[in-house]
KOLTI-639984 format. One record per residue: residue in one letter; x, y, z of N, C-alpha, C in turn. Coordinates in steps of 0.2 Angstrom, whole numbers, plus 5000, padded with zeros to 4 digits. Each point is the difference from the previous one (the first is absolute). Example, Ala and Ser with C-alpha at 12.3 -4.5 7.8 and 13.67 -1.06 7.14 Angstrom:
<nodes>
A506649725039499650065000500450065000;S499850054996500450065001499650055003;
</nodes>
This chain:
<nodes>
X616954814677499450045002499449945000;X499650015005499349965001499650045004;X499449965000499350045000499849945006;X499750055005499449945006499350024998;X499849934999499249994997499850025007;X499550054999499550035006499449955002;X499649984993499449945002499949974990;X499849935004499949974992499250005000;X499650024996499450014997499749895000;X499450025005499849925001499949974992;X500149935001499649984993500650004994;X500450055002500550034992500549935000;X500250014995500749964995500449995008;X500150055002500650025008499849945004;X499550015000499749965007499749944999;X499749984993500449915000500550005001;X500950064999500349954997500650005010;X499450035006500350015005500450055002;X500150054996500250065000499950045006;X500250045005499950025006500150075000;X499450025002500350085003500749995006;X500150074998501049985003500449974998;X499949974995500649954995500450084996;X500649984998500250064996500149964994;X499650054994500249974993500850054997;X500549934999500550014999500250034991;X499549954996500150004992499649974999;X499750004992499649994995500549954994;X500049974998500349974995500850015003;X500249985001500950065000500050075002;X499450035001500450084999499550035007;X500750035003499850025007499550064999;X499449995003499450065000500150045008;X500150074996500050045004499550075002;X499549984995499450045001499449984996;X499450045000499749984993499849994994;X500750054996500150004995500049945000;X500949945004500149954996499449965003;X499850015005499549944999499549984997;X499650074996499550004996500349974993;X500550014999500650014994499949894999;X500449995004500249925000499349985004;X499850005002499249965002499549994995;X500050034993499849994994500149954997;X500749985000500049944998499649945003;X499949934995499649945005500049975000;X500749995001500449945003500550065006;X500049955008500650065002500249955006;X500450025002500649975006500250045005;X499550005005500250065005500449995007;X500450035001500549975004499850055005;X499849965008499750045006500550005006;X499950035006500349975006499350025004;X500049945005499550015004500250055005;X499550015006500150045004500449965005;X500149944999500349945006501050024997;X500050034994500550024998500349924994;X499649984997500349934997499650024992;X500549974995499950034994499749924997;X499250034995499849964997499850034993;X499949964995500049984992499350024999;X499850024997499050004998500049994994;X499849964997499750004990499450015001;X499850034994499450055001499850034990;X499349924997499850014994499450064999;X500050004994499350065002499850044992;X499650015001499850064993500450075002;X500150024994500850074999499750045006;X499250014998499550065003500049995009;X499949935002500150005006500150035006;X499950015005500350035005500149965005;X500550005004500249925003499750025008;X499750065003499850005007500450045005;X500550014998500650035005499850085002;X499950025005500050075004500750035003;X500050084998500450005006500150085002;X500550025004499950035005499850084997;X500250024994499950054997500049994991;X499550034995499950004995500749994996;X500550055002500649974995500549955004;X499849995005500449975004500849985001;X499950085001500650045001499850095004;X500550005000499750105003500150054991;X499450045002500050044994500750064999;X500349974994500250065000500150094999;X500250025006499850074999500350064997;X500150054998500350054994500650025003;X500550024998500850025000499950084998;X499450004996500250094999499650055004;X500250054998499650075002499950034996;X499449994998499750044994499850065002;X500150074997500050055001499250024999;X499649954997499250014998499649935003;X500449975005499749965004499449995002;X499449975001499450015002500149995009;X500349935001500049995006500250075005;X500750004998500150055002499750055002;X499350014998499650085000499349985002;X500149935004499549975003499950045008;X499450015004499850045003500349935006;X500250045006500349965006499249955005;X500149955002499449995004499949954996;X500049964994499749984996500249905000;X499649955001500449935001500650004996;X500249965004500949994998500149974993;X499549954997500049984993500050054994;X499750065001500050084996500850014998;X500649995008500650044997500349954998;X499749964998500549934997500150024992;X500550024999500550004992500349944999;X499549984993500149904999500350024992;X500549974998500550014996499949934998;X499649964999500449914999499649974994;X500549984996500149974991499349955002;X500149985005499249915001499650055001;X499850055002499350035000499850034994;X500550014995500150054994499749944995;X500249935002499749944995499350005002;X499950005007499549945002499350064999;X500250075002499550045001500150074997;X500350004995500050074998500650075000;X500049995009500450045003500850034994;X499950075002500550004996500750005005;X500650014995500750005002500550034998;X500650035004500550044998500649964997;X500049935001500649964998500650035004;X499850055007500850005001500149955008;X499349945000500149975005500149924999;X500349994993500149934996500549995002;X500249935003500849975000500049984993;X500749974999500149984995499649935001;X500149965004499449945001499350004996;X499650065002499350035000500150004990;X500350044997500250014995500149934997;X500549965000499949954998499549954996;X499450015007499749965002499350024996;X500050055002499650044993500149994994;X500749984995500149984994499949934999;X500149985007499949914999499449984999;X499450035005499550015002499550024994;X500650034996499450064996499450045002;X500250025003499350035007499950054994;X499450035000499550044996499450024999;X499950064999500250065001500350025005;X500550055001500350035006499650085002;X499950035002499750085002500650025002;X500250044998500650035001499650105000;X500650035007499950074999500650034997;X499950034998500850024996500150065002;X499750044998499750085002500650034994;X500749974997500150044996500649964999;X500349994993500549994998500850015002;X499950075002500550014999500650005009;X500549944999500149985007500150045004;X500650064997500050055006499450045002;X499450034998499550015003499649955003;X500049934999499749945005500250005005;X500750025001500349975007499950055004;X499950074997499950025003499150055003;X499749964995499350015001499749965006;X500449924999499949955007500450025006;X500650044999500550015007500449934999;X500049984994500349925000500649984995;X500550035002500750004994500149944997;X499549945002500249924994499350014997;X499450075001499650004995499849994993;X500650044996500050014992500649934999;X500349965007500449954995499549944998;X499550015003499349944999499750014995;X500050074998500050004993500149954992;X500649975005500249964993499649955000;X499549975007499449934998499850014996;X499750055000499350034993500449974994;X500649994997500049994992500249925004;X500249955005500449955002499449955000;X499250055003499449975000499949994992;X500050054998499949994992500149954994;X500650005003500649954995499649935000;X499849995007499749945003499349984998;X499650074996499549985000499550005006;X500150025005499650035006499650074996;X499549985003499350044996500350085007;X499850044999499950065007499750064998;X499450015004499750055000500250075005;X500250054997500550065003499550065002;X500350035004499750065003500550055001;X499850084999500250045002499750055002;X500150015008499750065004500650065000;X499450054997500550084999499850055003;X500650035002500050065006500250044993;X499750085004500150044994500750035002;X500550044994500650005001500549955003;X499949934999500349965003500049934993;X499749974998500049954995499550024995;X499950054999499550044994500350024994;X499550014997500350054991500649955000;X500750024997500449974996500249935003;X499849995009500249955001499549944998;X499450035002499349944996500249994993;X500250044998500149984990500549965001;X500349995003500749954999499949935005;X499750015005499649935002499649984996;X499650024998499449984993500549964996;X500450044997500549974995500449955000;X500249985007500349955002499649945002;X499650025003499249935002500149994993;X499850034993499849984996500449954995;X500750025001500549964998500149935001;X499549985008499949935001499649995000;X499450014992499449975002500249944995;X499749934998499450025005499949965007;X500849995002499949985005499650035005;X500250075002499550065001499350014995;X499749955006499250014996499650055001;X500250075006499750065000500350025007;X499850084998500450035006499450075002;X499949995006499550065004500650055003;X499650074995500350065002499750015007;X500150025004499450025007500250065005;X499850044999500150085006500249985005;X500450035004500149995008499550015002;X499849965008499750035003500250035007;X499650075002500450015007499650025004;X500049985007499650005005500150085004;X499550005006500150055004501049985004;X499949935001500749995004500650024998;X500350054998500749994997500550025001;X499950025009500450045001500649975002;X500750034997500649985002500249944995;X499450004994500449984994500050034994;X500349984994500350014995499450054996;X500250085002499450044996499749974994;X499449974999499750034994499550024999;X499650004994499550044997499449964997;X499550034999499649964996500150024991;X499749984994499950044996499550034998;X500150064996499550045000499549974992;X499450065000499549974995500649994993;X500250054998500450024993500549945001;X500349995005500649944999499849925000;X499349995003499949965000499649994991;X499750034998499950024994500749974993;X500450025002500850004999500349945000;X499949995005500049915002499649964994;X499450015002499649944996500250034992;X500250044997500150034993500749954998;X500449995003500849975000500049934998;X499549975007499949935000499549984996;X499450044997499849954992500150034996;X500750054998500350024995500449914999;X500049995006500749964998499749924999;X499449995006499749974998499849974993;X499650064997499849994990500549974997;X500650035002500649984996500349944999;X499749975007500349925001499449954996;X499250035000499549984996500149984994;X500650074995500150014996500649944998;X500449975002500649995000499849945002;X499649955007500149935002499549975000;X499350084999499149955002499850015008;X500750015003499750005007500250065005;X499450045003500250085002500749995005;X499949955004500749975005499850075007;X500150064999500050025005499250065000;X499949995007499350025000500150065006;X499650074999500050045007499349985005;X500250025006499649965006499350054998;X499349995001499450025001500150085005;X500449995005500150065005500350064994;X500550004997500050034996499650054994;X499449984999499650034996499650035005;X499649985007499850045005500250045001;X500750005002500650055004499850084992;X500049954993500250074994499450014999;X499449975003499350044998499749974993;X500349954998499949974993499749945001;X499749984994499549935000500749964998;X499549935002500449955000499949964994;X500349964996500149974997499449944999;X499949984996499549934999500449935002;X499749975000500249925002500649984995;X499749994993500649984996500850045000;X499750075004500950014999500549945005;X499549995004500549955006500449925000;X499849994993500349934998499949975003;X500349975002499749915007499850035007;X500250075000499850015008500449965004;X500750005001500349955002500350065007;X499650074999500350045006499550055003;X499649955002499350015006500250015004;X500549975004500350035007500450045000;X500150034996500450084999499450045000;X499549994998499650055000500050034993;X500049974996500149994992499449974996;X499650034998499349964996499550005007;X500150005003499549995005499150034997;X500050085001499550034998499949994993;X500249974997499849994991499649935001;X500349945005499849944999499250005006;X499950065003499450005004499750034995;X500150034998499550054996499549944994;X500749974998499749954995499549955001;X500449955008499449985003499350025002;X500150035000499450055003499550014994;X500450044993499750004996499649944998;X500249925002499849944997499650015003;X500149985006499249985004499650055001;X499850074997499650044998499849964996;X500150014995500049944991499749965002;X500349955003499449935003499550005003;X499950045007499749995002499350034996;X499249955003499350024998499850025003;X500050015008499750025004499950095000;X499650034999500050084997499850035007;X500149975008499750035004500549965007;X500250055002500449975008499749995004;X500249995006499849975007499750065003;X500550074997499850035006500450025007;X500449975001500450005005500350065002;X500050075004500150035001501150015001;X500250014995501049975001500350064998;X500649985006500450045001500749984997;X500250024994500749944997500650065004;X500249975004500650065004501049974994;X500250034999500549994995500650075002;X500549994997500450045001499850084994;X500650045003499850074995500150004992;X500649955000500150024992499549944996;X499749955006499649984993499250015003;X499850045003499550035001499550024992;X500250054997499850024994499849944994;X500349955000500049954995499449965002;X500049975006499249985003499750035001;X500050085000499450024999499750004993;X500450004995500050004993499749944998;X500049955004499649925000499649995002;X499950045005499249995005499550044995;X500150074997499750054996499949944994;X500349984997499949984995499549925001;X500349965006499549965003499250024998;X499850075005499550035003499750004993;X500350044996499549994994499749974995;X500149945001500049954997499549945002;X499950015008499949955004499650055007;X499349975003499550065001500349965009;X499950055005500049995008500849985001;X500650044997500649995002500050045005;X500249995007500150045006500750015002;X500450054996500749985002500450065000;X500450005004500250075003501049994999;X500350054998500849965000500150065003;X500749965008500350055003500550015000;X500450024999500750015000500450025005;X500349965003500350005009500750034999;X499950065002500750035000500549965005;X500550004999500749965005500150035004;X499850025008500450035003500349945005;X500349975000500349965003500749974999;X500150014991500650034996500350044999;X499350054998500250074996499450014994;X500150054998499450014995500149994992;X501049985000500449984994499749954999;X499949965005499649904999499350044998;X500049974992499350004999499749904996;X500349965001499949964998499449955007;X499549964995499549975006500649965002;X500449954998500349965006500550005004;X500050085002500450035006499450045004;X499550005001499250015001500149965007;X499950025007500249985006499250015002;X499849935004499350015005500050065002;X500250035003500150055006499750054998;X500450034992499750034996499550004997;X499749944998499549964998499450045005;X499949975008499750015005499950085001;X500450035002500050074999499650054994;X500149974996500150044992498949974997;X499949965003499349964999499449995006;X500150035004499750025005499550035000;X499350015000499550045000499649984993;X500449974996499750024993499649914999;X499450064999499449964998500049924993;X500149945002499949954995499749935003;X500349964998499649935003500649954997;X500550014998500649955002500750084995;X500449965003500850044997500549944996;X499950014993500549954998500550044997;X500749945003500850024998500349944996;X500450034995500549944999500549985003;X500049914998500649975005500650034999;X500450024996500450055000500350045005;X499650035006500050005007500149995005;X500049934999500149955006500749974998;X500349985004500549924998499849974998;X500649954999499849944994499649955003;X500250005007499449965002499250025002;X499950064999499350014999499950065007;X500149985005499750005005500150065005;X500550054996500050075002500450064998;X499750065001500550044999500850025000;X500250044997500950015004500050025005;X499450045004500050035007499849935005;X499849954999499749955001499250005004;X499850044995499350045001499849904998;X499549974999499549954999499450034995;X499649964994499750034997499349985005;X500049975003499649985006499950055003;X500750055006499850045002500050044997;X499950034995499950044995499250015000;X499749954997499649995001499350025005;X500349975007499850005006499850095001;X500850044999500150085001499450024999;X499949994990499650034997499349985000;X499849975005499249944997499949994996;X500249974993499949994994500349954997;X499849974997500249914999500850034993;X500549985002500750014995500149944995;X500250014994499949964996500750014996;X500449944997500450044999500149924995;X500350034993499949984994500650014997;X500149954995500849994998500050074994;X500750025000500250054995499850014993;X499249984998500049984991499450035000;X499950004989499250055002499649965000;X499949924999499549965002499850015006;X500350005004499950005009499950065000;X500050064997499950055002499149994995;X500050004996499350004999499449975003;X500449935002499649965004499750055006;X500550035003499750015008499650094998;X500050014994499550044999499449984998;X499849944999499449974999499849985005;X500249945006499850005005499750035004;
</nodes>
């Protein structure tokens, strides 16, 4: 395996040492680099020995000293430079799947790959590891993994994904362990499908490898208007969901009780869904599962509460705002702005809750919250700016999933769009301004 360097960054370690776009980097010390794991991996070191060919086709030696932190210049033609791994299953609770037709091609991309599970969170099913990948990982010691489990038990894996090698990957989970590999797990539940007795016995099994398993997010399915012509499901109702969250901090306490640490946490959607308040900050332990939508509402709340706390200024701007937000967390900012309001004289601030019709009205979450919706749903209504969270947009900023623009967003609505990161600091701030 080798890698062609796309461009070497001017000035860099590379480009003293003559290094050429279109060279291919063959090795690092001895060991053939095949993507970026290894070359993030072996380019730490600071001392290195890199074996190139040029694009003339003729092999040349590079030494190459340096601080460990370093970075030696080298660009290339994609982030993992390699192609992203994409999923082997069919998950009968699929998001992509239930995605609306018409939409850029980077939406239906289902990315399964262990180097995006290091480098960015992403989670994984393990059933797309060669034995290679696996290795490399224990050698590597890669850490933490995101792993999706959805459920212990293998015959209903394999068959929850449509993937008959899904419950034998199973066995990584305790081979990660052995190893000492940290893993943050998840299980998304369909009702009558990996619920009641099956959740107590995934619970139970996660448990059994803590603490390599440093936590585990329960989280609802979710289902779009799209579904036709796949695998019936359902939503839960308020009592089951109710049900849900009783099981997982029964079982939760217990582990409090027994190791100091909750280990498994129910997603925030759950208490919505049951009509119940949510939990305070401390129950969430490190918060180690934001991205599951787990503490989120508790660690806003908190923030929010500080910067109430601190701030002196007893008097706003004035700003006539529009906080546009999804449905299920509609009510919670309004519980923040009222409490704002009263504390603090000229808050002018109005919360909207954008129903999904561009999913379905199942999606209640702000960051499946589409322009288009946005555009429609905010029209006519009197303010002087509309702020959203980035949570909304892609990770690069710059638009919606319809690829609406918070520019033309803006433009539609006459009104200057503002859009602020996911926390109650930043949410308090842009109620002062």
């Amino acid at each position: 395996m080798a890698v062609v360097i796309a461009s070497v960054q001017k000035n860099s370690i590379a480009a003293k040492k003559k290094i050429a776009a279109g060279d291919t980097l063959i090795s690092i010390n001895g060991r053939e680099i095949a993507d970026v794991l290894d070359y993030r991996f072996y380019l730490f070191e600071p001392r290195l020995t890199l074996i190139l060919q040029t694009a003339a086709g003729k092999r040349r030696t590079v030494r190459i000293g340096k601080s460990e932190d370093d970075d030696i210049g080298l660009e290339f033609e994609t982030y993992l430079m390699d192609r992203q791994h994409t999923c082997r299953n069919k998950c009968i609770f699929c998001f992509i799947d239930q995605m609306p037709p018409g939409m850029r091609e980077t939406l239906y991309f289902k990315d399964d790959d262990s180097r995006l599970s290091f480098l960015f969170g992403n989670y994984i099913t393990l059933t797309n590891l060669s034995e290679h990948e696996i290795e490399r990982i224990l050698t590597m010691h890669i850490s933490p993994i995101n792993i999706s489990v959805h459920t212990t038990n293998p015959e209903l894996r394999s068959r929850m994904m449509n993937n008959r090698f899904a419950g034998d990957t199973l066995s990584l989970l305790r081979r990660f362990a052995d190893a000492g590999i940290h893993m943050e797990c998840q299980l998304v539940i369909c009702p009558e499908w990996n619920d009641g007795e099956e959740l107590l016995r995934s619970m139970r099994d996660l448990a059994v490898l803590a603490p390599a398993v440093e936590s585990v997010a329960v989280v609802p399915v979710g289902l779009t208007k799209y579904r036709e012509g796949l695998t019936p499901l359902r939503l839960f109702t308020e009592q089951e969901s109710g049900d849900i969250i009783d099981m997982v901090v029964r079982f939760g306490d217990a582990q409090v009780e027994k190791t100091g640490n909750r280990l498994i946490y129910p997603a925030d959607e759950w208490y919505v869904q049951a009509n119940r308040p949510l939990p305070n900050e401390d129950f969430y332990g490190e918060m180690s599962q934001l991205e599951n939508g787990v503490g989120l509402v508790a660690l806003l709340r908190a923030r929010f509460a500080d910067a109430l706390k601190c701030c002196e200024a007893k008097r706003a701007a004035g700003t006539h705002t529009v906080l546009a937000t999804g449905v299920a967390a509609a009510p919670m900012l309004t519980e923040l702005v009222n409490t704002a309001s009263a504390e603090i004289d000229n808050i002018h601030a109005r919360v909207i809750a954008i129903n999904n019709d561009f999913f379905g009205e199942t999606i209640t979450v702000a960051g499946l919250v589409t322009g288009g919706d946005l555009r429609r749903q905010l029209q006519g209504i009197p303010c002087e700016r509309v702020v959203i969270p980035d949570c909304m947009l892609r990770h690069e900023g710059d638009r919606f999933l319809d690829d609406v623009t918070p520019e033309q967003l803006a433009a539609d609505l006459g009104v200057k769009v503002e859009v602020i990161p996911t926390d109650g600091d930043a949410l308090f701030e842009a109620l002062m301004r």
